[in-house]
C-alpha positions as CSV (number, residue, x, y, z in Angstrom):
1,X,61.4,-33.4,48.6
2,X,63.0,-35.9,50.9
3,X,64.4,-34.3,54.2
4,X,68.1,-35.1,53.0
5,X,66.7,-32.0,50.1
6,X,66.7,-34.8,47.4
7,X,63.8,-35.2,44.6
8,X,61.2,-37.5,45.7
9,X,60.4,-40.3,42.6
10,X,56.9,-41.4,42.6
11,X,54.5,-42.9,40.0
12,X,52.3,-40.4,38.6
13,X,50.1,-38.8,35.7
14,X,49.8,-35.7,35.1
15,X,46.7,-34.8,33.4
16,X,45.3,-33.0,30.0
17,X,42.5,-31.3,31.9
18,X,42.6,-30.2,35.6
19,X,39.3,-32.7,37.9
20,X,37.7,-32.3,40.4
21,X,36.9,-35.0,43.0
22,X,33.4,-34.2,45.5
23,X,34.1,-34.4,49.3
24,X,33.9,-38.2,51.3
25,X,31.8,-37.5,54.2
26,X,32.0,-40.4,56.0
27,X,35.7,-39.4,56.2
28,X,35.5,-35.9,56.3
29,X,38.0,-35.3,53.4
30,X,37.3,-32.3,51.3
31,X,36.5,-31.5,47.7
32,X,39.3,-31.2,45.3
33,X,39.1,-28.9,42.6
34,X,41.7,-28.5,39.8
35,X,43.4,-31.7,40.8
36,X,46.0,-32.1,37.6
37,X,48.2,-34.9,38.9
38,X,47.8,-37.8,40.6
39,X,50.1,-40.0,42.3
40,X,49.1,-43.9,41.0
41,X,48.8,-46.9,43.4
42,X,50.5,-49.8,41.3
43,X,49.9,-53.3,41.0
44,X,52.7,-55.4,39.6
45,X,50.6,-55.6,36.4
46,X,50.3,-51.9,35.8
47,X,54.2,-51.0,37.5
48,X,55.0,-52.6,34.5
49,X,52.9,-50.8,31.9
50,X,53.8,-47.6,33.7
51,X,57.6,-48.3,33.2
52,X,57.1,-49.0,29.4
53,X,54.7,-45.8,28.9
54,X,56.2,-43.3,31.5
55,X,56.8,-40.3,29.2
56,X,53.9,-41.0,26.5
57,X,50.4,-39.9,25.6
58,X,48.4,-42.7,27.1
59,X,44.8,-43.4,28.9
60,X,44.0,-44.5,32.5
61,X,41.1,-45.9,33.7
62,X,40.6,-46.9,37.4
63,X,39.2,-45.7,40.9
64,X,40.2,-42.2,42.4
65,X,40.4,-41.7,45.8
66,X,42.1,-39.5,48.4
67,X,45.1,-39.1,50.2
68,X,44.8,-41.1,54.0
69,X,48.8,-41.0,55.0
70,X,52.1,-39.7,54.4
71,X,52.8,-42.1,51.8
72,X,50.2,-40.5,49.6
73,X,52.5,-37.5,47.4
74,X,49.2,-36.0,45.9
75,X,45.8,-35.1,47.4
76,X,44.2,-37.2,44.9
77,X,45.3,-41.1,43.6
78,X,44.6,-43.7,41.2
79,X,44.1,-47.1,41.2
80,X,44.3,-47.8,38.1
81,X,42.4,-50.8,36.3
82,X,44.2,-50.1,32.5
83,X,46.9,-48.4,31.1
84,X,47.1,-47.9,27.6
85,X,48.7,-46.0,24.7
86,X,46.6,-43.0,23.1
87,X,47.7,-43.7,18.7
């Protein structure tokens, strides 16, 4: 929620199965466990694809990592490196 009470829009997937993402030590973040959606850190590129899939089955591949600043709306994001349709 914004402070102004409104629905905050971000790009995200939410997940078939729940993940769970092992503790960065040099950082001192924690586990994760049952991590279900993650907010997605765009390029251009895959904005797009997210716009034309948003709503459908589809498959993400990329690099997880956690949450550093109030930007971040999950614990957990992607970067993805594809975004495709499941047939």
């Amino acid at each position: 929620m914004k402070p102004e009470g409104e629905k905050l829009e971000f790009p995200a997937i939410r997940l078939t199965e729940p993940i769970s993402v092992p503790e960065d030590e040099p950082r001192d973040w924690p586990a994760e466990k049952n991590v279900v959606l993650l907010h997605m850190a765009l390029d251009e590129e895959n904005m797009s694809a997210f716009k034309r899939l948003k709503g459908k089955t589809v498959e993400v591949t990329g690099r997880l990592f956690h949450s550093d600043n109030g930007n971040h709306q999950t614990s957990v994001l992607i970067f993805p490196v594809s975004i495709s349709p499941i047939k």
